[in-house]
N, C-alpha and C positions, 0 to 999 in steps of 0.2 A: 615542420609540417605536422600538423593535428591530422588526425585517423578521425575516420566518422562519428566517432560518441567524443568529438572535440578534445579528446586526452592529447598530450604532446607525445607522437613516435618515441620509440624508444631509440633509435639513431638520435633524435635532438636532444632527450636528456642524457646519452652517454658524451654527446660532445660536450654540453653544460657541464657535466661531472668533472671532464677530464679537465675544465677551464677553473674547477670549484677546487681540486685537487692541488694545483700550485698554487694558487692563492691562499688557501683556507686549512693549507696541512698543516700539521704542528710544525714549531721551528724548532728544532735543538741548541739552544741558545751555548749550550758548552762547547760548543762544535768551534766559536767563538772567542772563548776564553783566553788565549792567548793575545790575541788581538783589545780586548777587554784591559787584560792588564797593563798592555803599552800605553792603552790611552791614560787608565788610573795615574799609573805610575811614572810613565814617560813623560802624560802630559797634561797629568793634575786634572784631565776631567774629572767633574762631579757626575755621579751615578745615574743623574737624569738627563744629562748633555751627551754620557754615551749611549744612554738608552737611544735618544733623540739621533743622535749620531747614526748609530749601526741599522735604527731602525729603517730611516731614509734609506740605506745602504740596500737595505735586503726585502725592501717595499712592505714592510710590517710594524705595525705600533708594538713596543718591547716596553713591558712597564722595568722601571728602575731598582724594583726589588728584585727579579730575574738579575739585573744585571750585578744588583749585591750580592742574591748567593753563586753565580756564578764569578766573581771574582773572589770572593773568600772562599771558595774551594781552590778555587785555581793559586790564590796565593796560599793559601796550607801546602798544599802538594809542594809549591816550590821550597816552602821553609824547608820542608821533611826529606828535598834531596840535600845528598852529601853534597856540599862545596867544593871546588876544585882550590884548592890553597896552593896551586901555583900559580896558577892566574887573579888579577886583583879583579873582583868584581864590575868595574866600571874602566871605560878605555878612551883616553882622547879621542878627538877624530880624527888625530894625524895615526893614533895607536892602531885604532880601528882601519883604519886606510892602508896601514902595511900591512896588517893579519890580514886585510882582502884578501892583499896583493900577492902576499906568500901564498896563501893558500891557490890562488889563479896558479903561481905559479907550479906547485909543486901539482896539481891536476895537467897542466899542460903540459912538464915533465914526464908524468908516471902514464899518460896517454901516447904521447908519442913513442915511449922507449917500447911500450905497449906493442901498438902499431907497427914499429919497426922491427919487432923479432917476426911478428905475424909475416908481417908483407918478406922478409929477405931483406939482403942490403941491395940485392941488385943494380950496385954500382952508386945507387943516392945512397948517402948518408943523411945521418939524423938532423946531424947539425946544419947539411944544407937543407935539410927541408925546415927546420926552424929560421933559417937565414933567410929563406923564401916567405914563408909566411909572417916575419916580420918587416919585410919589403911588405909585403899588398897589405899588413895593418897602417903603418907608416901612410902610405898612399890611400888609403881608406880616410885615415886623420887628415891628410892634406884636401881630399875633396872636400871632406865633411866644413873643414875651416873656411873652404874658397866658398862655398855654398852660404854658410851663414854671413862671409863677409858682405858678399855678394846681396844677399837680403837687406843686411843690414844700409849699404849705400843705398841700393832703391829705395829703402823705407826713408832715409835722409832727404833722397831727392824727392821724394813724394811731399815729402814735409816743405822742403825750398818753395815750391811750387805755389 
């Protein structure tokens, strides 16, 4: 709404501002950087495929040389940490899949035992309630399978058809 010498209220350019503000603010492109280097590195993007990449991602045109100096910082930093030389830098997927899986486990562990000194034994035990909550995962897995099976025939008979 314009005031009488035709100027736009100041209520209309604060909402315009506020609209100019996520669009038009600086990005922090390092904020990024790790993501940056999955792509380099993971997966052989060239510097202007993840410019093109993240920029889509974050509704912003990112020129390629941003995303050079931000990956050659972010890959210095990683040279200059210490290595852990018990673990080998790179992991199967089956490797990767058990270091999940340990680490799931030993959290659901160190939470329960957690839990159970807080709560009392009040007569349950730990192990029944891990006995319990692995029943209703179990059963969780079996709907989750009948469900998709279940998609899966309809989608078949949709096709017969």
């Amino acid at each position: 709404m314009k005031s009488k010498n035709n100027l736009p209220s100041a209520e209309m350019l604060l909402l315009e501002a506020r609209g100019v503000v996520g669009r038009d603010a600086p990005l922090n492109v390092d904020t990024y950087a790790s993501v940056i280097g999955e792509l380099r590195d993971g997966k052989n993007m060239s510097f202007g495929k993840i410019a093109e990449w993240l920029g889509e991602r974050v509704g912003r045109e990112i020129n390629k040389g941003i995303i050079y100096r931000v990956y050659s910082d972010w890959a210095e930093a990683r040279a200059n940490e210490e290595p852990d030389h018990d673990e080998p830098e790179h992991y199967s997927d089956e490797e990767q899949y058990l270091r999940a899986v340990h680490e799931l486990e030993e959290e659901i562990l160190n939470f329960t035992m957690q839990r159970a000194n807080e709560l009392g034994s009040g007569g349950y035990t730990v192990s029944e309630a891990v006995e319990n909550v692995l029943r209703r995962i179990k059963q969780t897995q079996a709907d989750e399978k009948a469900a998709l099976e279940a998609d899966e025939a309809k989608e078949k008979e949709g096709k017969a058809k």
